[in-house]
LOGU-182340 format. One record per atom (N, C-alpha, C): x, y, z; residue in one letter. Coordinates in steps of 0.001 Angstrom, whole numbers, plus 500000, padded with zeros to 6 digits. Each point is the difference from the previous one (the first is absolute). Layout:
BEGIN
XYZA/...
***
This chain:
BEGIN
734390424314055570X/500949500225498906X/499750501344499314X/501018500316499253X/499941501527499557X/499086500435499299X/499815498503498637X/499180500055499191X/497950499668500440X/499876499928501432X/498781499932500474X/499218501297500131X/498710499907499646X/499170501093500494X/499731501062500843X/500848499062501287X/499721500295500820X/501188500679500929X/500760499773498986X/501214500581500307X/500760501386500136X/500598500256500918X/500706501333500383X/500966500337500268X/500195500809499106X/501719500119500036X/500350500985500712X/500569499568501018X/500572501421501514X/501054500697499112X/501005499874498887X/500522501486499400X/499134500748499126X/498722499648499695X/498908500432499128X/499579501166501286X/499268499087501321X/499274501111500733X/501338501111500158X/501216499557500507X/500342501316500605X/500328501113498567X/500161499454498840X/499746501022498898X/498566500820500186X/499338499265500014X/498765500511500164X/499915500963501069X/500519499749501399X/499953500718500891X/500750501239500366X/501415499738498827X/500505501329499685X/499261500966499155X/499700499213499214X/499056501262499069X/498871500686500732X/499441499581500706X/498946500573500667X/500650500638501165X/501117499060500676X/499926501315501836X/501519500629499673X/500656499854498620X/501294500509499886X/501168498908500936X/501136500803499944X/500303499148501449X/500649500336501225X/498659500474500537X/499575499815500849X/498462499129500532X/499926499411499492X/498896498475499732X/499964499463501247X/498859499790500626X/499963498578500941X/499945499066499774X/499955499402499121X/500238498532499683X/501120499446500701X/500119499497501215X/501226499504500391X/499931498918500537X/498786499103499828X/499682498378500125X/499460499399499876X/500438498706499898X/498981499083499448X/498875499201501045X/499044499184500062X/499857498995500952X/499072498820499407X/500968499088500240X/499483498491499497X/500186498993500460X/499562499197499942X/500084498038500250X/501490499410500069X/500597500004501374X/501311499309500090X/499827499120500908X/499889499081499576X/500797498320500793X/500594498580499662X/499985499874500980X/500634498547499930X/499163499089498856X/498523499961499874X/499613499555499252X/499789501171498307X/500026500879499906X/500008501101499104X/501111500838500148X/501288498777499726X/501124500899499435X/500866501229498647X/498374499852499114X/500319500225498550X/500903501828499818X/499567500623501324X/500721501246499490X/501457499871500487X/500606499363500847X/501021499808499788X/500957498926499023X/499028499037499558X/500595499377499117X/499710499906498752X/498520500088499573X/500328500330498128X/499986501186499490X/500754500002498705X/500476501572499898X/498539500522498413X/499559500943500976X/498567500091499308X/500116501505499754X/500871500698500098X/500063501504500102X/501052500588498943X/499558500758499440X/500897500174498723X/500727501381500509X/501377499520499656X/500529501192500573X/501515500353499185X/499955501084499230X/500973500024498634X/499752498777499321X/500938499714499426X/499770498572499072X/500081498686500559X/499579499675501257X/500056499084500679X/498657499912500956X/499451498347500419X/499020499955500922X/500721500184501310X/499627500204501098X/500052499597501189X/499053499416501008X/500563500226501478X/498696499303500467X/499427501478500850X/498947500229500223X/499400501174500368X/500389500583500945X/500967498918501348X/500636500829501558X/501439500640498808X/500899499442499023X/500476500553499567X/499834501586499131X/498933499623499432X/499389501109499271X/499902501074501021X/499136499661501042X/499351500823501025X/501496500852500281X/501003499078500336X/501185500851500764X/501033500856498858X/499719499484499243X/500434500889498769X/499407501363499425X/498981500075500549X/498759501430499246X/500357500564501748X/500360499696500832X/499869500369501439X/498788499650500509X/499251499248500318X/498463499529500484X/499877499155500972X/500026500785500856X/499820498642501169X/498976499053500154X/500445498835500396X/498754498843499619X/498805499814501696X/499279500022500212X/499419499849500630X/498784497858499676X/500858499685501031X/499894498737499773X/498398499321500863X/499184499882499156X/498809499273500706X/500073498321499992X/498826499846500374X/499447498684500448X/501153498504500304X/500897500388500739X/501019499447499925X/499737498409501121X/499332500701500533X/499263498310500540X/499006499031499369X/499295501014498772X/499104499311499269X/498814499559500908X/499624501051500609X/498704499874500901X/499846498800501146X/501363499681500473X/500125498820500850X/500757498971499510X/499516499914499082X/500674498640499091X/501243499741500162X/501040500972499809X/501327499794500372X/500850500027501615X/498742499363501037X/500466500568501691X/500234498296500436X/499796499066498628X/500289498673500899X/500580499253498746X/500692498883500150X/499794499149499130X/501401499892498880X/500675500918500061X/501571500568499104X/500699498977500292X/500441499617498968X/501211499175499782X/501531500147500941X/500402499034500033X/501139500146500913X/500862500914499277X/500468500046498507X/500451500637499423X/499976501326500441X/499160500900500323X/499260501223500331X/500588500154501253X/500046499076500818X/500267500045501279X/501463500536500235X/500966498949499271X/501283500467499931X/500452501026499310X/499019501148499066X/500570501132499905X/499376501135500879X/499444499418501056X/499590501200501024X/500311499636501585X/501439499150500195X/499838499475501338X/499800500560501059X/499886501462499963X/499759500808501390X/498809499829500110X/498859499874498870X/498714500117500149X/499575498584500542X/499051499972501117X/499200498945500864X/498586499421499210X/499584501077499074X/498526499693499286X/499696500121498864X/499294499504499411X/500079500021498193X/499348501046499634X/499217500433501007X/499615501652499539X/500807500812500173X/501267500184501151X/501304500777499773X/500715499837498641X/500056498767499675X/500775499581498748X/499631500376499013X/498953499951499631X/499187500792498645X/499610501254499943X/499977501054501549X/500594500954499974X/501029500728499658X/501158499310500240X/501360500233500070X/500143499613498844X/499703499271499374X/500252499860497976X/500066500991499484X/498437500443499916X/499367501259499454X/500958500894500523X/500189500088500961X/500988501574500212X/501482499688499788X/500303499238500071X/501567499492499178X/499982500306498794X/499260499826498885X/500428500320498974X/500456501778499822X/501024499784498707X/500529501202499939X/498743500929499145X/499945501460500704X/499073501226499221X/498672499859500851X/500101498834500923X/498179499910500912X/500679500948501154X/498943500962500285X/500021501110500391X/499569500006501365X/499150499258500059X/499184500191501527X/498215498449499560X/500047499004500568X/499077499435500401X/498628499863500107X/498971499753499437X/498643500068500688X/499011498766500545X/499894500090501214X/499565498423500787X/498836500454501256X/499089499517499378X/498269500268500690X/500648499041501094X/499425500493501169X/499725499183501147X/499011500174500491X/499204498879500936X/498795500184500373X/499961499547501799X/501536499633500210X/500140499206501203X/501189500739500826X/500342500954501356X/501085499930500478X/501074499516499655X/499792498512500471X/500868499204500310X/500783499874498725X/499172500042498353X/500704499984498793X/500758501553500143X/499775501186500358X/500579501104499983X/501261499369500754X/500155499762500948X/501107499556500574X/501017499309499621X/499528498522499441X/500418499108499122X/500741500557498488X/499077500781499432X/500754500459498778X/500540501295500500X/500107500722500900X/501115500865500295X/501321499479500443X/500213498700500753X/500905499208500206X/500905499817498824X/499545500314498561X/500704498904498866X/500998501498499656X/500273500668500429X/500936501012499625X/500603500880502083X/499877498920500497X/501358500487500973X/501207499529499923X/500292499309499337X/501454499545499583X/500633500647499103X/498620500892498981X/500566500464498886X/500835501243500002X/
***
């Protein structure tokens, strides 16, 4: 929330980042926690932006910031086990690790993906979840 400690406001940095690189600034992305189980930047609106919150992929696409979307499998956790629900909004996809791939990069302002593999056969598997696309 806005009012947390720990909190950061992406039209704060890129002020910040104008003042310092002018603009011409690199600041041009973000990268954080998107999935199926850690949906919060696309859905609560935690980002203050004019006189209104939003939710941060909004924010992000509003300042121009492309989102760079991590841990979208949640370290395995999300490669088995998804609800049928899940299923029927990804019917091209064969595997629940395609599916929770393909979340994360469905949403609008996610830019490009990030998914550790340690196995071929998963390189294969999660390259599969975007030939239809």
């Amino acid at each position: 929330p806005p009012d947390h400690k720990q909190h950061l406001s992406l039209a704060d940095l890129v002020t910040i980042a104008r003042e310092v690189g002018g603009t011409t600034h690199h600041f041009r992305a973000v990268q954080l926690p998107v999935s199926l189980a850690m949906p919060e930047a696309a859905r609560l609106p935690t980002q203050p932006l004019g006189r209104k919150l939003v939710s941060l992929l909004e924010a992000a696409d509003a300042l121009g910031l492309g989102v760079v979307a991590s841990a979208p499998l949640m370290q395995g956790r999300l490669t088995e086990g998804l609800p049928e629900e899940v299923h029927a909004l990804f019917p091209a996809c064969t595997t629940d690790a395609q599916r929770a791939l393909r979340f994360a990069s469905s949403l609008p302002g996610v830019a490009t993906v990030l998914a550790g593999m340690r196995q071929r056969e998963h390189v294969a598997e999660n390259l599969a979840a975007w030939q239809d696309a």
